[in-house]
C-alpha positions as CSV (number, residue, x, y, z in Angstrom):
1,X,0.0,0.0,0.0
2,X,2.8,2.5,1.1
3,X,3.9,2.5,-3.1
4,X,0.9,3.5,-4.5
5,X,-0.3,5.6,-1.2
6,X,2.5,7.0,-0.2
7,X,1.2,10.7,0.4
8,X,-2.1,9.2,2.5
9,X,0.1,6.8,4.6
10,X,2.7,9.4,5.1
11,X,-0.5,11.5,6.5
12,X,-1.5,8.8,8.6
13,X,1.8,8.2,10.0
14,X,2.3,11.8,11.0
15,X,-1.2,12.3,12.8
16,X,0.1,9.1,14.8
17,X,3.2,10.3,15.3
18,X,2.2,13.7,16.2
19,X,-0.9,12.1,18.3
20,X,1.8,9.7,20.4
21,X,3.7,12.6,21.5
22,X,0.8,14.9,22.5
23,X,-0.4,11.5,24.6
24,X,3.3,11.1,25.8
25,X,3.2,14.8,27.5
26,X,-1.2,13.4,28.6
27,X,-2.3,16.3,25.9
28,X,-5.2,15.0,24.1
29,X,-5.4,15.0,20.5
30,X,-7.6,18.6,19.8
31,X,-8.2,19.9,16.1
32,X,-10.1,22.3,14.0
33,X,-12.3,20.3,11.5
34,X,-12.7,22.3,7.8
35,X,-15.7,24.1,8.7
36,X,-14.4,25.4,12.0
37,X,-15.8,22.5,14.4
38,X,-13.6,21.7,17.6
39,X,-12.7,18.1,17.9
40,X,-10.9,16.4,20.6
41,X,-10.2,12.6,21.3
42,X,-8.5,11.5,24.7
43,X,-8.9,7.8,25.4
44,X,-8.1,7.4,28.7
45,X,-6.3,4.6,30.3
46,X,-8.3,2.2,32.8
47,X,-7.9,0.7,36.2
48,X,-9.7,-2.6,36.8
49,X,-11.5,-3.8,40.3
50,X,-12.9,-6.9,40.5
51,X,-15.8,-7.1,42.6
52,X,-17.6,-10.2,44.0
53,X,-21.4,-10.6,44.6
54,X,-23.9,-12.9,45.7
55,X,-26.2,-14.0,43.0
56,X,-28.9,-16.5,44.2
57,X,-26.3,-18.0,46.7
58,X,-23.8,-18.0,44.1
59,X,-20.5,-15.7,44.0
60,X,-20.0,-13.9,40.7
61,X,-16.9,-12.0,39.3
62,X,-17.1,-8.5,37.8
63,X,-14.8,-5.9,36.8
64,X,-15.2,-2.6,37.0
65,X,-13.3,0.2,34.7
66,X,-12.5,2.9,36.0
67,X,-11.1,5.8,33.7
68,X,-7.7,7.2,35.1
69,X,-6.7,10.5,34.3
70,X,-3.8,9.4,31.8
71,X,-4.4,9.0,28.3
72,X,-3.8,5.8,26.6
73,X,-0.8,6.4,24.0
74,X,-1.9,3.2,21.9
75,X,-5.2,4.0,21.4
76,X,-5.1,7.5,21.1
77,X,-2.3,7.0,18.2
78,X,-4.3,4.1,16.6
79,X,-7.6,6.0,16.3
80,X,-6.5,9.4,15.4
81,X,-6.0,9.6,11.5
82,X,-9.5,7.5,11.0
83,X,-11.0,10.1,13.1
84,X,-9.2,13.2,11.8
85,X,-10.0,11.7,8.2
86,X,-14.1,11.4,9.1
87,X,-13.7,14.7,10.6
88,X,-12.8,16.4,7.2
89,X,-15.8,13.8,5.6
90,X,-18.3,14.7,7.9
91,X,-17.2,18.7,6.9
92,X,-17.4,18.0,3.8
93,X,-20.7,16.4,3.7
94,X,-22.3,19.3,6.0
95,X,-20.6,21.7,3.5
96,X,-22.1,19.8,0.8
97,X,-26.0,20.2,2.0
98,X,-25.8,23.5,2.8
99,X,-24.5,24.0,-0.4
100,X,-27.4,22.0,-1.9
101,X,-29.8,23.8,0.1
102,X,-28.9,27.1,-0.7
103,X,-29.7,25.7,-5.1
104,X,-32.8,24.6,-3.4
105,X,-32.5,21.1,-2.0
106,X,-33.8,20.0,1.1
107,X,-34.6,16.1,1.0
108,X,-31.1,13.8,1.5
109,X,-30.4,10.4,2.0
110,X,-27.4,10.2,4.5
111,X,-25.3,7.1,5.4
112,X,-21.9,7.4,7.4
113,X,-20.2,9.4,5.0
114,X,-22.2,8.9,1.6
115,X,-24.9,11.0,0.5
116,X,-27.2,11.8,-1.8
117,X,-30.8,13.6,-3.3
118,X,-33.7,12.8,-5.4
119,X,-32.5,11.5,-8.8
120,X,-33.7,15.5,-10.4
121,X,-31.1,16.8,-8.2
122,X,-28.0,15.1,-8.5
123,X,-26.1,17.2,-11.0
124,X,-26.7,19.8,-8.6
125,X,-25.5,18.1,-5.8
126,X,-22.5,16.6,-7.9
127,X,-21.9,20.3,-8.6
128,X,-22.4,21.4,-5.1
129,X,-19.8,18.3,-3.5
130,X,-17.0,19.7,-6.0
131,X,-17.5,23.0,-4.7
132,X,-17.1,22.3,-1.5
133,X,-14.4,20.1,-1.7
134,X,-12.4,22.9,-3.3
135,X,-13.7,25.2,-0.4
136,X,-12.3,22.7,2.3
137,X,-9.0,21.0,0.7
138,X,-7.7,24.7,-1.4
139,X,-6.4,25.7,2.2
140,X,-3.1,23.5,3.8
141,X,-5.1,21.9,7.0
142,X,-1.6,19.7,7.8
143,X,0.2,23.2,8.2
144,X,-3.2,24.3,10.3
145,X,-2.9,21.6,12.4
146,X,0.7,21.3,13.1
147,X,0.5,24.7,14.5
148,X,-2.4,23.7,16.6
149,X,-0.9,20.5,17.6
150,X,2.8,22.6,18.6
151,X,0.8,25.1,20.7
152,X,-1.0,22.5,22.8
153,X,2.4,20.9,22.9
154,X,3.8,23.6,24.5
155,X,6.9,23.3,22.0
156,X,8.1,22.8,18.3
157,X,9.3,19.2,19.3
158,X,6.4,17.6,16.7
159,X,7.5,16.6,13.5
160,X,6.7,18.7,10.7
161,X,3.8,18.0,8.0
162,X,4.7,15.6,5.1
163,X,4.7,17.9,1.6
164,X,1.6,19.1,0.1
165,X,1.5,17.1,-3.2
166,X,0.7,19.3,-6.7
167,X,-2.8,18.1,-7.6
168,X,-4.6,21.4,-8.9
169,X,-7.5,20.7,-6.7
170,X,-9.9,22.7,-8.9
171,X,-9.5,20.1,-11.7
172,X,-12.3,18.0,-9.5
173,X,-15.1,20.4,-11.3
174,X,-14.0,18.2,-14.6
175,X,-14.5,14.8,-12.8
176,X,-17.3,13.2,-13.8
177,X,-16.8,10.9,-11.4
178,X,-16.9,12.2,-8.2
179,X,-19.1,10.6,-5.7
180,X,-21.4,7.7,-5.1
């Protein structure tokens, strides 16, 4: 995978990267989303108490988690590009529909992170996903982000963003393919 998606698994590696050391220093992972939405993901590690009871005369076993107030480095790094990834698709999507509705469309079908319209209003909303795509990926959200992520930090110790690649990101208005 790394040959053929180098740039996306050079991404992922740096939000983990970048996400290990904020947990490391028991930051949590915060970031702006596209359309200005504050996310933040802090697993935290656990402590585990067993606890016996009587249940019709017989003794049963539980254990109880209790959050600490440490974050857990390997989850925190394992979920944070999927999550900073659906952030961006769920900005886009919301984008997207108000977009739409602003042409006129108000009915959608919404799954996760596919969507669509009434068969009448598609090339509108084909037009209207472009758009906002351009809108959200025109501006350099790694360079955002690594300054967000070095404030929090307290320090310049993250590494820095991989290269923006040189896709002209407006040439998605001749897709004609762009969503399904």
């Amino acid at each position: 995978m790394g040959d053929s998606l180098n740039g996306p698994m050079a991404f992922m590696e740096w939000v983990q990267t970048c996400t290990g050391i904020l947990a490391k220093a028991n930051k949590p992972l915060t970031w702006t989303n596209p359309i200005g939405g504050r996310c933040t993901q802090s697993p935290m590690t656990t402590k585990k108490k067993q606890v016996e009871v009587n249940l019709n005369s017989r003794k049963v076993k539980y254990q109880i988690l209790t959050p600490t107030d440490k974050i857990n480095r390997s989850k925190s790094e394992a979920s944070s590009s999927p999550n900073v990834i659906h952030s961006c698709d769920t900005s886009h999507l919301m984008r997207t529909t108000l977009l739409c509705e602003q042409q006129g469309i108000t009915d959608f079908a919404m799954v996760h992170d596919s969507f669509g319209c009434a068969p009448d209003d598609a090339p509108t909303l084909l037009n209207c996903a472009k758009e906002a795509w351009i809108d959200i990926y025109k501006v350099d959200r790694m360079a955002m982000w690594y300054k967000q992520w070095s404030q929090q930090l307290g320090s310049d110790d993250l590494p820095p963003p991989p290269p923006m690649g040189n896709l002209d990101i407006t040439a998605v208005r001749n897709s004609d393919f762009f969503f399904a």
